[in-house]
C-alpha positions in Angstrom: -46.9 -37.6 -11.9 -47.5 -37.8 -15.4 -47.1 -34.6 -17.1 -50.6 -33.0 -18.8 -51.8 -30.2 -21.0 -52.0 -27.0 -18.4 -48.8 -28.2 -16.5 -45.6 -26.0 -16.1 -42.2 -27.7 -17.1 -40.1 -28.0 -14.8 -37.0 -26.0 -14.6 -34.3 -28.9 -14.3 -30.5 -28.3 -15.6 -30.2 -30.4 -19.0 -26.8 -30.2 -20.6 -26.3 -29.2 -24.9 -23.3 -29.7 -26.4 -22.0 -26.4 -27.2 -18.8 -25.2 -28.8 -16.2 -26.0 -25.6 -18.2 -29.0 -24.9 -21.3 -29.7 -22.6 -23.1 -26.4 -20.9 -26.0 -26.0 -18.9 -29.3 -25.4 -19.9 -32.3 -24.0 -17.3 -35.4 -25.7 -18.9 -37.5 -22.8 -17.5 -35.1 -20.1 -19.0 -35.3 -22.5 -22.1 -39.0 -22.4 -22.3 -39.7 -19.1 -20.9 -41.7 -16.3 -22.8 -42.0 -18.4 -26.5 -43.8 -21.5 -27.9 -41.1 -24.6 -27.5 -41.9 -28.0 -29.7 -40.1 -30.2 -27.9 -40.0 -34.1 -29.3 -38.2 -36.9 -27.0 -37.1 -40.1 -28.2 -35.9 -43.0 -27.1 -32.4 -43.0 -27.8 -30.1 -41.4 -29.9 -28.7 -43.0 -33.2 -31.3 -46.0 -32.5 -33.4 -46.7 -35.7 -36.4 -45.4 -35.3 -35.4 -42.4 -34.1 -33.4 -41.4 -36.3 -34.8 -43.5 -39.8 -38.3 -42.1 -38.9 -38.6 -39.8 -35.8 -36.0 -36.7 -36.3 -35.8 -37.1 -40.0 -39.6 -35.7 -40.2 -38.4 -32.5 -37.9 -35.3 -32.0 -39.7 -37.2 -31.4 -43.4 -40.4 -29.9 -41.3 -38.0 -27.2 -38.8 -38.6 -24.4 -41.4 -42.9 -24.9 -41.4 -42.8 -25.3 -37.5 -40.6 -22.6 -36.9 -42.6 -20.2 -39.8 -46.2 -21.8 -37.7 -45.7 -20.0 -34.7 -43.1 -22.3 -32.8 -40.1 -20.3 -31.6 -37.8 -22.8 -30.5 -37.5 -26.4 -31.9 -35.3 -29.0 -29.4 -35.1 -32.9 -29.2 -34.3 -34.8 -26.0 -33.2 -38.2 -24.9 -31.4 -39.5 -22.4 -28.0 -39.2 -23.7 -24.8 -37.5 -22.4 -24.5 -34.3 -24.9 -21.6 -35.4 -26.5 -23.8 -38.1 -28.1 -26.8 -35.4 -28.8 -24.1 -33.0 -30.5 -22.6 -36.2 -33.0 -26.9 -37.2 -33.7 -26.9 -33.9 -34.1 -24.5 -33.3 -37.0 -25.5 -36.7 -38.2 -28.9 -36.0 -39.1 -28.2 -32.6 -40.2 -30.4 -30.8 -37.8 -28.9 -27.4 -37.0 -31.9 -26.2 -36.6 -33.0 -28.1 -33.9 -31.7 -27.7 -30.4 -30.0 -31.0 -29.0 -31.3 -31.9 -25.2 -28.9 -33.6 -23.3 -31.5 -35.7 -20.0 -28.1 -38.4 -19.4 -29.6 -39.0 -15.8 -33.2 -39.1 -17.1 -34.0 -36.2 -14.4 -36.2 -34.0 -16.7 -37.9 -37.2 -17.8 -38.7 -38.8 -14.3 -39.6 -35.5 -13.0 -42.5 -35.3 -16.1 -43.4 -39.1 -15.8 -42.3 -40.2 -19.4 -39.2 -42.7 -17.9 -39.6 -46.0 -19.3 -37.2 -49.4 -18.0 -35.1 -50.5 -20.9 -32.9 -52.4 -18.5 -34.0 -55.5 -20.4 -32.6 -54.7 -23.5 -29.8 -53.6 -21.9 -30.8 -49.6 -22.8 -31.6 -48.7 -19.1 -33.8 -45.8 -18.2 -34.8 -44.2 -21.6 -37.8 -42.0 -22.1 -40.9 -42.4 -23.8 -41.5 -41.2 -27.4 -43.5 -37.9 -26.9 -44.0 -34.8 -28.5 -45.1 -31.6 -26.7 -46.1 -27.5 -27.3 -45.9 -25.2 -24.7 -46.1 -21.4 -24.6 -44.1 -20.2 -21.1 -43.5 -23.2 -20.1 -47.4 -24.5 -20.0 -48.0 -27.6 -22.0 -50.5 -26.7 -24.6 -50.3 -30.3 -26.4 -48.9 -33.6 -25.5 -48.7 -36.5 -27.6 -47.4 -40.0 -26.5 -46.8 -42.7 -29.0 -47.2 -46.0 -26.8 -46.7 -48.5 -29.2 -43.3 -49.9 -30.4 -42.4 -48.7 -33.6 -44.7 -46.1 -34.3 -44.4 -42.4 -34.8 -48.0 -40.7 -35.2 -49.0 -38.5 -32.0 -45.3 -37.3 -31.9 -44.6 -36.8 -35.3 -43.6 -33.7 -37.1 -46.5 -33.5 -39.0 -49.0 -33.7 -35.8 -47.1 -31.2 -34.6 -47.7 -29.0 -37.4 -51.6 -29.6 -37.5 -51.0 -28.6 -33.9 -49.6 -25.6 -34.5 -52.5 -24.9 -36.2 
């Protein structure tokens, strides 16, 4: 099932890469009683994702955070030790690093895409998503190769309203 505005998130263990290394994170503690942005990308340190996709959260944290979002948090499906290095790479503290290295959150929400052909495996789909308790109020998935527009830091903002 594909995931839609009006559906709970799961609660699924993902793993951040915390100061003794990787640590558990409940996705419905994580989500729970605030407004989460979450944006997933394909793959860490791959170049869209990190020449076009988390650059435009990184300068945009502060106007999503002051719009109403509580939490801001990226996800791919990376082991955390390779969401904490993206992480300091990209100079985005103020976004929290989502660790899915068995692509479990993003089967159980239908955004799993097969990579195996270029040798990337199961990776996830570029999507961008509000939710308030854990109920998707807006989900946008960019389909085509390349592009950044319904997942994009700036949708998100005129999202936010």
């Amino acid at each position: 099932m594909t995931l839609s505005i009006g559906d709970r998130i799961p609660d699924i263990t993902l793993k951040t890469n915390g100061p003794d290394g990787p640590q558990d994170l409940s996705t419905g503690e994580f989500f729970a009683d605030r407004r989460v942005v979450l944006f997933a990308v394909p793959g860490a340190f791959t170049p869209g994702c990190s020449n076009t996709h988390m650059p435009g959260f990184v300068v945009r944290a502060d106007d999503i955070l002051a719009k109403g979002a509580d939490a801001l948090a990226c996800l791919s499906v990376n082991d955390a030790f390779v969401m904490g290095a993206w992480q300091k790479d990209q100079n985005a503290e103020a976004i929290t690093m989502l660790a899915d290295g068995n692509a479990e959150f993003t089967r159980a929400i239908g955004m799993d895409k097969d990579a195996t052909a270029g040798g990337m495996g199961i990776r996830s789909h570029r999507y961008a998503l509000i939710a308030y308790d854990g109920v998707v109020e807006y989900l946008g998935v960019d389909t085509e190769k390349g592009v950044v527009d319904k997942s994009s830091a700036e949708t998100i903002l005129d999202r936010l309203g």
